[in-house]
Each structure stands twice: as structure tokens, then as C-alpha cells.
C-alpha positions, 0 to 999 in steps of 0.5 A, a space after each residue: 461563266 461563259 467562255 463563248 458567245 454561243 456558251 451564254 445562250 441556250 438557243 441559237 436562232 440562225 438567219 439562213 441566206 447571207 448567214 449559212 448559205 448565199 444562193 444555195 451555196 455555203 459560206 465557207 466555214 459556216 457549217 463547221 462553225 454551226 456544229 461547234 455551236 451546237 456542241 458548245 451546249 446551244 441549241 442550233 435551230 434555223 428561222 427563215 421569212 422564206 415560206 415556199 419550202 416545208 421544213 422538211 425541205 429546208 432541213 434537207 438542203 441543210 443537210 447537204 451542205 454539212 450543217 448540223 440539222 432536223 426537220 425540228 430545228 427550222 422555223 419558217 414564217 408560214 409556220 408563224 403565219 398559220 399560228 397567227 390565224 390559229 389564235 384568231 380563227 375558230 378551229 377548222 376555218 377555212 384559209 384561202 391560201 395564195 402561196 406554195 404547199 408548204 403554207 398550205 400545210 402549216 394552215 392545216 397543221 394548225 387545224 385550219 381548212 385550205 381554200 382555193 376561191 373567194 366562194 367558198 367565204 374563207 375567213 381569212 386571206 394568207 398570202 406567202 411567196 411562191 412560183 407561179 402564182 396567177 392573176 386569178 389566184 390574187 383575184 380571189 384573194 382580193 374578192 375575199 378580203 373585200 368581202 371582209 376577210 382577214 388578210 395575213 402575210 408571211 413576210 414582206 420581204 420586198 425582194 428575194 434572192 436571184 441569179 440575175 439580182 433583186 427579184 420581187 418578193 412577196 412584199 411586193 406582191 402582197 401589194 396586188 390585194 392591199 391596193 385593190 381592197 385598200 386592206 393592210 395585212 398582219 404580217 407574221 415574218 421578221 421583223 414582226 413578232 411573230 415568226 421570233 414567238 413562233 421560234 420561242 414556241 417551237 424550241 422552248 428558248 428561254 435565252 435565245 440569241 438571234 444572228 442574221 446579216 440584215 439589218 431591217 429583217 433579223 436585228 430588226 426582229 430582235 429589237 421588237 422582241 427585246 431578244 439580243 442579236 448578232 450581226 455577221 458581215 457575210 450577206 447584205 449588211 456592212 461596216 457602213 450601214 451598221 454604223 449609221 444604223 437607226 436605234 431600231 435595228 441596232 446588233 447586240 454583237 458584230 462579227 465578220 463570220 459566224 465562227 466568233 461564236 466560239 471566242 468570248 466577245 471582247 469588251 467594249 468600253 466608252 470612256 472620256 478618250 472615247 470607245 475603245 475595243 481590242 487596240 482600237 479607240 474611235 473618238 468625236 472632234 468638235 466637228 462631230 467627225 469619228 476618227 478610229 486610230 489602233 491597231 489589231 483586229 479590224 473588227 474590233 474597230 468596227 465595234 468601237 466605231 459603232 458604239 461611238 457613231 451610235 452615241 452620236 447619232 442618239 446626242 444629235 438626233 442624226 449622223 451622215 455618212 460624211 461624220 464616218 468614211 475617215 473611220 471607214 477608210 481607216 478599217 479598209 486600209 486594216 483589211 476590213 471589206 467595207 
């Protein structure tokens, strides 16, 4: 019998920004809580839509932060990518490749030749993030894909990380070639399978259990591949957007910081009074509003008020935000940070 979260599972696939680190920095105890995990037994590896650094560089910036790591445990999506291509291309294919070194590299780990023009007849068409890409490289990859090419995508992560706010990420750049040529992409990167089979692949997971703090990209993911999730509050997800979120994009779990994965995850029980978690119970009105009344942890609110909140949604067909600030408001006021 497992006496933690992280003891129920024999890998850990963590997200990176907003779970371990936000803009380059740590979160304060995440790299504590990662090195209690992997000595709980799991396996710690790192899956990231980021594909402009090798794993070998992201192993590095882990290490420098303090968290337990090797070029082995990271996954990154121009490594799905290039596998993605792998198993639809012959061997040694050529790629043109519009995207930093690091996608270069995984097209040629896979046995795949990088390309740099449409004249050279590529096969295929990869596009992942990386600075400084020019308009005469997207042009060649346009000229290819309308010349038949197939068209993958690491990612389409709409926006990336900046220091000034949302900067256009590769999903809105993949938007250069898909309007000229009319041409979607396959892409590889969360929340598609194919970054979660490349984890599976890479670390022989067999139970894996996935933590992020985005409720479209890693739950997302998990969800499509039936894999159980984890949501932390420490990045861009909240109280409020889990609690209405779509079937879809659903955690398995929700806890503040990632240090949860070292206690046992309470029970959570629906009964006829409503749902109840640790001191807390949420209940529905004739009026289709949640209430949320008890005491003690606030997160364990939280997880009764999204139990209840989903349920209603699902009896309905829908859920607005009105039905659920009262629970909210009730979670702020125990400290929760909504």
C-alpha cells in the first residue's frame, strides 16, 4: 500500500516552467520536493513542449537549480517530433528543419538527414520554435510543404514565456506556412500523444503519473492518453479555471506545490449532503449554485468544490463562473490564492 502519491506510481513525468521553475527561476521547494520523489522509489523525469534546447541543456539548468536530474531524464518535443517522422519516413529522409539545433539533432538521432531548402525535395517539413528564424526560412518551408511535403510541428503552444508578458510561440508561428499552403500540421507536443509515447518510450513508465500547471497542455495530455495527472497551482492554472474546466482537461489530483507528492492524497467522497474532502463539504442549491462550508486545509476545498462543480457541469451540459465565486470567495477568505 502506498503511503504517498508519488510511492503509486513508478515515473514521474514532470511539466517544467510553472511546476519546477517560472522564467529561469525555481519555485521555492520544488527542487527539494523532486529529490524526495525520486528517493520515494519513482522515477523523476522532465517532459517539455520546449524544443530550442537539447536535453542536454535543459538537464544543465536543472542541475543548477538543485534538482535531481540527467540528460536521460528529459524529454523534450523535438524529440517526439522526429520520431513522429521516423515512423512515417524511410530511413535517412531528408527534414528540412525550421527550428534551433537542438530539433536539428533529434531529426538526426532519429536517422534522418536535416535540410535547409525546399530544393533539396525534403520529405517533410518540422517546424519548432527558435530565435531568430527568418522569413526566407519559412518560405522554403512553405514552397515544400505545397510541393507536398509533410508538415509536423513540435508544439503549438500559442505563446511562450516572456519578461515583458506572452510572446508568440511556435503555435502562432507554425501559422506562417499552414496559411500560405493551406496545410495543417501533425503536431507532436502536449497535448497530442505523441510527446506523452515518447516519455513512455524513453523511461519504460509503465504506471506514469503526469504533474503540470496547464490545464490545455499537461491535463490536457494526460487526458488523451488515459494516464492520471497532477495539477499544481504554482504556474498559470487556478482555483477558478479547474473548477470549470471541460471533461477534457480534468486532473486526477490538485495540490498547491509539488511537495503533496510526499503525503498520501486525501479521500474524497460524494454523497446525498454533497462532496466532502478533509473538514470541507460543497453542495448544489435548487439554484444550481455550489456552496463550500468547513474547515481546515483550503486545498482540500478546493478538491471538494471541483468534484461537485464537475458533476454539475456534466448534469447540465454547462457551468458559469457565477454558480462558483460564493465557493471561491469562501476558499480566498481560508487563504487559498485564487
Amino acid at each position: 500500500m502506498p503511503t504517498s502519491l508519488a510511492e503509486a506510481y513508478d515515473v514521474l513525468l514532470f511539466d517544467l516552467d510553472g511546476v519546477v521553475y517560472i522564467g529561469g527561476t525555481p519555485i521555492p521547494g520544488a527542487p527539494e520536493a523532486l529529490e524526495q520523489a525520486k528517493r520515494s522509489g519513482a522515477r523523476v523525469a522532465y517532459v517539455t513542449n520546449n524544443a530550442s534546447r537539447t536535453p542536454a541543456a535543459v538537464a544543465a539548468l536543472l542541475k543548477g537549480m538543485g534538482a535531481p536530474v540527467t540528460e536521460a531524464d528529459v524529454v523534450t518535443s523535438a524529440q517526439a517530433a522526429a520520431r513522429l517522422l521516423a515512423d512515417k519516413l524511410p530511413a535517412k529522409s531528408k527534414v528540412l528543419v525550421i527550428g534551433a539545433t537542438a530539433l536539428r539533432l533529434a531529426v538526426r538521432e532519429r536517422g534522418l538527414v536535416p535540410v535547409s531548402t525546399a530544393r533539396e525535395n525534403p520529405a517533410a517539413v518540422v517546424e519548432g520554435f527558435g530565435p531568430g528564424i527568418d522569413y526566407g526560412t519559412f518560405a522554403q518551408g512553405g514552397l515544400a510543404v505545397h510541393a507536398g511535403a509533410l508538415f509536423v510541428a513540435t508544439n503549438a503552444d500559442s505563446t511562450i514565456p516572456n519578461a515583458l508578458g506572452p510572446a508568440p510561440g511556435n503555435g502562432s508561428l507554425l501559422k506562417v506556412i499552414e496559411h500560405a499552403t493551406g496545410t495543417a500540421p501533425i503536431v507532436a507536443g502536449k497535448p497530442e500523444p505523441p510527446l506523452h509515447r515518447e516519455s513512455v518510450i524513453r523511461t519504460g513508465a509503465k504506471r506514469p503519473l503526469v504533474i503540470g500547471d496547464r490545464l490545455d497542455t499537461d491535463i490536457e495530455a494526460a487526458y488523451n492518453t488515459g494516464t492520471d495527472s497532477l495539477l499544481v497551482l504554482t504556474g498559470v492554472d487556478n482555483p477558478r479555471t479547474v473548477t470549470l474546466a471541460p471533461r477534457h482537461r480534468r486532473p486526477t489530483y490538485i495540490a498547491e506545490t509539488l511537495d503533496a507528492l510526499m503525503r498520501p492524497y486525501p479521500d474524497v467522497s460524494a454523497t446525498d449532503s454533497g462532496v466532502t474532502c478533509g473538514g470541507w463539504t460543497a453542495q448544489e442549491d435548487a439554484a444550481g449554485t455550489l456552496a463550500l462550508a468547513g474547515h481546515g486545509a483550503a486545498i482540500d476545498g478546493l478538491r471538494a468544490l471541483t468534484t461537485a462543480a464537475w458533476a454539475a457541469h456534466d448534469k447540465r451540459g454547462s457551468l458559469d463562473a457565477g454558480q462558483v465565486s460564493a465557493a471561491l470567495d469562501t476558499l480566498a477568505a481560508a487563504g487559498l490564492r485564487i
